[in-house]
N, C-alpha and C positions, 0 to 999 in steps of 0.2 A: 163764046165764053164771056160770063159777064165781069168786068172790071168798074173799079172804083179808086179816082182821086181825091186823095185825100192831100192835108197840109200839116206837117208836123211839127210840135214846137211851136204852136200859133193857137190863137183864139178866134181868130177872123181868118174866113179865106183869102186865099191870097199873099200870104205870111207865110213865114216858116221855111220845111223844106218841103218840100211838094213830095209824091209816091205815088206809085199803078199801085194797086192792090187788087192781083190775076184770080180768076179763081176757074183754071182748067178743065174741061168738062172730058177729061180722058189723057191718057202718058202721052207727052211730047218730048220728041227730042229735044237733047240739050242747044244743038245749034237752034232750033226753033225757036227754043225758050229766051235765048240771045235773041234773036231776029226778031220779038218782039219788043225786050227790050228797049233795043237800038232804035225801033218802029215810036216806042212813047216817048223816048227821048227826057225820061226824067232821070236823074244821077243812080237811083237806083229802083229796082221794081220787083216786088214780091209776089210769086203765087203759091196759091192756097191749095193744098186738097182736102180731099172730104175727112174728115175725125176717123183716127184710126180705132182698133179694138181696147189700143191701152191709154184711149181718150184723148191724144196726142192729135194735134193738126200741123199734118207733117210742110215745112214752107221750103223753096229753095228764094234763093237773092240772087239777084243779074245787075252788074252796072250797063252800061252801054259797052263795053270790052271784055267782062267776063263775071262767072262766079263765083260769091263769096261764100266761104264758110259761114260768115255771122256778121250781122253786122247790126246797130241801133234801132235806126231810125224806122225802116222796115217792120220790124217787131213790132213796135210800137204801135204804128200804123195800122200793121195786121191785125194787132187786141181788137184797136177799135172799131173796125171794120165786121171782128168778128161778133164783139158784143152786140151790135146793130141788128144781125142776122141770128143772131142765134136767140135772146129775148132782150130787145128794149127796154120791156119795161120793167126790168130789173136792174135797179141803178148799180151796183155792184156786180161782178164777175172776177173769176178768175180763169182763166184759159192755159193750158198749155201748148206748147209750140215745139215743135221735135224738126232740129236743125240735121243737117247732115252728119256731125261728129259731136250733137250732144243736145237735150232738152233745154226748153228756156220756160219759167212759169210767168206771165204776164196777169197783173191786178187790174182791172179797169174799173172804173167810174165814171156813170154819165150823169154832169152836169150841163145840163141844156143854154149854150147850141154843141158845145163841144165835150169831147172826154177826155179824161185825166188818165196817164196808163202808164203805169209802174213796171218796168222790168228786173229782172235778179237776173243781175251776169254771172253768179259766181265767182268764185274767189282765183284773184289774179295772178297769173303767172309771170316771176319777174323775171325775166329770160338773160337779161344780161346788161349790167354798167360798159358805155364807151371810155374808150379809155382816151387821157385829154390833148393827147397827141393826134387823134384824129378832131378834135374842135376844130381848129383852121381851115379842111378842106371842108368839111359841114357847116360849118359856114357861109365859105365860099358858094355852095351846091346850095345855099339858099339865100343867096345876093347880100349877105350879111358882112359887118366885118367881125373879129373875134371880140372884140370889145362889148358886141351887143349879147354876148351870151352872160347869161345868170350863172356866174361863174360856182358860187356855192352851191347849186341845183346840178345835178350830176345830168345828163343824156344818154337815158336808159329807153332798153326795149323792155315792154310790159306787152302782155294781152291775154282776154279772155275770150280768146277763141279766134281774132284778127288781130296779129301782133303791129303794135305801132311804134315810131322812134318817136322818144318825147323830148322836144326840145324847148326847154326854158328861156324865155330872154329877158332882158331888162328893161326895152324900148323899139320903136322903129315896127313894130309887126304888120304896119301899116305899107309897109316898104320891102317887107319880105316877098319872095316868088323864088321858083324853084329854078336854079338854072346850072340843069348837068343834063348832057342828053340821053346818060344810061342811068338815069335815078333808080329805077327800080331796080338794076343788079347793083348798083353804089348801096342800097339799103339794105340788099339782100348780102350784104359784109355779116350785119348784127342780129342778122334776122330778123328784121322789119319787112315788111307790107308794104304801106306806109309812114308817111310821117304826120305831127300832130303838133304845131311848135303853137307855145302858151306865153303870153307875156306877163312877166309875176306879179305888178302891182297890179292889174286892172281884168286879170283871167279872162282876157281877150284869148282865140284862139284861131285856127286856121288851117287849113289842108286842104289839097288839091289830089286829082287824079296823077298818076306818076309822070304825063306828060309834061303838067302845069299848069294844061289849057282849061282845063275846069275845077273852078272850086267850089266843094258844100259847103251849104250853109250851114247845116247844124251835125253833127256828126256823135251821133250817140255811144255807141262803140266805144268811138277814144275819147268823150268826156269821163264815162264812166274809169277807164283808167286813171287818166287823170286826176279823179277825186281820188281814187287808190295811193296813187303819190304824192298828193297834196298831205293826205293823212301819212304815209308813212315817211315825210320827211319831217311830218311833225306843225306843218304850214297849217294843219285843220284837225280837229279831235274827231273820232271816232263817232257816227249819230248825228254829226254836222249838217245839213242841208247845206251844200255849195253850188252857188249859182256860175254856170261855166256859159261865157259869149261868145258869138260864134256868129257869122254870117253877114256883118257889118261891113265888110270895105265890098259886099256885093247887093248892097242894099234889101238885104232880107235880114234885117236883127233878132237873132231869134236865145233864148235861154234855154238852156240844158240843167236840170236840178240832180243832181246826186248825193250820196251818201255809201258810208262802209257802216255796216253793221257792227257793234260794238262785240257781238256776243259769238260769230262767226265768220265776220273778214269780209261778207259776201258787198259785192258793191253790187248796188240799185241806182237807176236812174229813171227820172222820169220826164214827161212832156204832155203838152195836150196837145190833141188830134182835132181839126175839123175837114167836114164834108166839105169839095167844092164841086162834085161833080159825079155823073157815072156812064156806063154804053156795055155796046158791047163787042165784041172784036168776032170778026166775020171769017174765021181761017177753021 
C-alpha cells in the first residue's frame, strides 16, 4: 500500500509536524492499523480509503497507542495529499473527509512547493468550567505552581470532536511537563483527552501524549479550540486570524492560523503541507 510523508504547518521539509498518510489497498484490522502506526513512528498517521458514493473519503487516525476520533493535523495533511492525486493541476479543491462520528470539509490550495489547506471543525462544544478548587492539584499534575495560572482565564474542557483541558498561564510554559502517573484518568475527572496549556501573552502552546514522554509539535485540533476561547472570552473578535505557537521547546516551531466564523460559530483552522517523501508498505 502506497504512503506518503508529508510535514504540517511547514513550508520546507523538515519543519512542522511530520504525518504517514496510508492509503490501504483493502479492510485491515484495527490492531493492524496500530501496528503500522507504531511501525512509522510518527505522533500520528492517517489512512485513506477510496471516495465513497456520498463523495466522502472515509479516514481513520492512529497515534502510536491508539485511535482518535479526530484530530487536526492529519486532516490537513490528508487535503493535501489528496488534492495531489486527485488533480494537481487545479490549484483550488475542496475535498471531504468522513471521520468516524462526523464529516469534516477541507479547502485546499496549491501554491507551488507546498499547499495551504483550510479545515472547518464545526462549532465547539463547551463541555464544562473547572472549578478553582481543583487549580492546585492541576497544577501540581503539571510541575507548575498555582501562581502561574491566568487566574482570570477559567480551565475549561472544550472540543470539537477530541475534547481538550485548556489551561491558560501567565509564564514558565517553558518549564511545564506533565507529572501524575494516571494523567489520563486525572483528566478523564472533566472530560478531557487531553490537555492543551496556552501561555496568554505570547499564545505559546504545548501538549504531550498522556505519559509525558512525547510532545507535538503542532496540534491542530486544540488550536482550533483555542481560538474558540480566545474569541469567547472576548481576547479575540470573531473573523480574527489568530496565530497559535506551538512546537518550540522541541525544536520544530511551527504556526497554527485559526479563526470563528462571525456568521456561524464554525472554527477553521489552517496550515501548509509540504511533500518530504513517499514508499510503499509491503504487508
Amino acid at each position: 500500500m502506497r504512503f506518503y510523508h508529508v510535514d504540517v504547518f511547514a513550508t520546507e521539509p523538515m519543519n512542522g509536524n511530520g504525518l504517514t498518510v496510508v492509503f490501504p489497498e483493502r479492510e485491515l484490522e484495527s490492531k493492524t492499523l496500530l501496528k503500522i502506526a507504531q511501525e512509522l513512528k510518527q505522533f500520528e498517521t492517517i489512512f485513506v480509503y477510496p471516495q465513497n458514493t456520498e463523495g466522502c473519503f472515509p479516514v481513520r487516525i492512529f497515534t502510536t497507542e491508539e485511535e482518535l476520533a479526530f484530530a487536526g493535523h492529519p486532516i490537513l495533511g490528508a487535503g493535501a495529499v489528496l488534492h495531489s492525486l486527485i488533480d494537481k493541476s487545479s490549484s483550488e479543491k475542496s475535498i471531504q473527509i468522513q471521520l468516524p462520528e462526523k464529516n469534516t470539509e477541507v479547502r485546499t490550495e496549491y501554491i507551488a512547493p507546498y499547499y495551504t489547506v483550510t479545515m472547518n471543525q464545526g462549532i465547539p462544544q463547551w463541555i464544562q468550567k473547572v472549578g478553582q478548587y481543583h487549580y492546585d492539584e492541576i497544577a501540581k499534575s503539571l510541575s507548575m505552581l498555582p501562581t502561574q495560572l491566568a487566574q482570570e482565564f477559567p480551565i475549561e474542557v472544550v472540543s470539537t470532536g477530541l475534547p481538550y483541558l485548556l489551561v491558560p498561564i501567565q509564564k514558565g510554559i517553558g518549564e511545564v511537563k506533565i507529572n501524575h502517573d494516571q494523567f489520563e484518568q486525572f483528566l478523564s475527572t472533566w472530560g478531557a483527552k487531553f490537555v492543551y496549556v496556552f501561555e496568554i501573552p505570547t499564545l505559546e502552546c504545548r501538549t504531550w501524549d498522556n505519559s509525558g514522554m512525547n510532545e507535538d509539535v503542532a496540534t491542530g485540533s486544540a488550536a482550533g479550540l483555542l481560538c474558540a476561547y480566545l474569541v469567547r472570552k472576548g481576547f479575540a473578535k470573531p473573523d480574527q486570524v489568530i496565530n497559535i505557537s506551538q512546537g518550540k521547546y522541541i525544536g520544530r516551531p511551527s504556526i497554527i492560523k485559526g479563526w470563528v466564523e462571525k456568521k456561524n460559530g464554525h472554527v477553521n483552522i489552517q496550515g501548509n503541507v509540504v511533500f518530504f517523501g513517499t514508499g510503499e508498505i509491503s504487508i
